[in-house]
N, C-alpha and C positions, 0 to 999 in steps of 0.2 A: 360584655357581648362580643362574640366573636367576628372577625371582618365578615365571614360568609353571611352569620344572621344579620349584620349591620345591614348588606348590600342588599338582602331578602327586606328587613322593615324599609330602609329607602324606597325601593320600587313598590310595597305593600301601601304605602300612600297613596298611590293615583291607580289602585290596582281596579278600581273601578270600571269604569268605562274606557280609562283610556292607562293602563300600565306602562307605557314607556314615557307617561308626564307626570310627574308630580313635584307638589308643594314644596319649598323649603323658606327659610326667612328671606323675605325680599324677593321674592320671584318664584321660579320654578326651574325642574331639574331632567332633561331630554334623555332618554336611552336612545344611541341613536347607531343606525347599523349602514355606515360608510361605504359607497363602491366607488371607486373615483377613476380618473381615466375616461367619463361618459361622454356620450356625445353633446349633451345638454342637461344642465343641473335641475334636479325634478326633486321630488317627492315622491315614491312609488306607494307607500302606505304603510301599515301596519303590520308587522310580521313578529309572531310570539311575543315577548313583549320588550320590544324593539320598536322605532319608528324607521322602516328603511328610507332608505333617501342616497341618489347619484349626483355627481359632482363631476363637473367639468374641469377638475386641475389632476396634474400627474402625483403623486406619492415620494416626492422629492423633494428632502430637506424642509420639509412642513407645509408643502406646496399648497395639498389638499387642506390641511388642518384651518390655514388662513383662509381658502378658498370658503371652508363651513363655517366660518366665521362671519367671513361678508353675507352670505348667501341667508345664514338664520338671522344677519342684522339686517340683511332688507326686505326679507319677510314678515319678520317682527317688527318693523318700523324702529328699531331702536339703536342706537350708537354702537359701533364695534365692542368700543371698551367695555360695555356691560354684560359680553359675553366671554365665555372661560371656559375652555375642554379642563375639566378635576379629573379624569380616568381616560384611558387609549389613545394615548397620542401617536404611540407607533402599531392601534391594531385597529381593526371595521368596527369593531364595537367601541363608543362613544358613551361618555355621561357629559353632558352639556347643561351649564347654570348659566340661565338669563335671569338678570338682576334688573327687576326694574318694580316700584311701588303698583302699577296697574296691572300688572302680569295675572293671571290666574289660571289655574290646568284648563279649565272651563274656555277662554277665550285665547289659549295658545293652541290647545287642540285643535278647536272650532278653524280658526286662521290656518295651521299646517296642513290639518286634511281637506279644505275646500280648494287647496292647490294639486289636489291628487287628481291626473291627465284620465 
């Protein structure tokens, strides 16, 4: 399978209701579309399939990167360590795996967009 068709079936799992979350073992897997430099770190919503989201850190030496770390582990209720950027480290576009046994697209969805302002 090609990487293209690989990153096509990834996002083809939660392409449901919610295409920037889905399933993988042990948790679930974020598309997520970075602005940083904000005045206040939000959740803006859904865009293509994308979850957008602004962040209050600069784009300096991983500044932002850690900043989306903390920010989905105190959303998610869960320890930094069980979060991991696998794609974009240096671009807006993010693939983000939280690892955790209770996780489900269903109840990570639900939890990200009922913080949408």
């Amino acid at each position: 399978m090609s990487h293209k068709a690989d990153a096509g079936a990834v996002l083809g799992q939660g392409a449901g209701l919610y295409p920037w979350c889905s399933e993988i073992a042990g948790g679930v897997r974020l598309a997520l579309q970075v602005t940083p430099n904000a005045k206040k770190s939000q959740i803006i919503g859904p865009l293509d399939n994308v979850l957008k989201l602004r962040l209050q850190a600069q784009p300096i030496e991983g500044k932002a990167n850690e900043a989306l770390i903390r920010y989905l582990a105190e959303l998610l209720d869960m320890p930094r360590s069980r979060i991991v950027i696998t794609h974009g480290h240096t671009n807006k576009r993010k693939i983000v795996e939280a690892h955790g046994a209770s996780l489900t697209v269903e109840s990570v969805a639900r939890s990200l967009l009922a913080l949408i302002p």
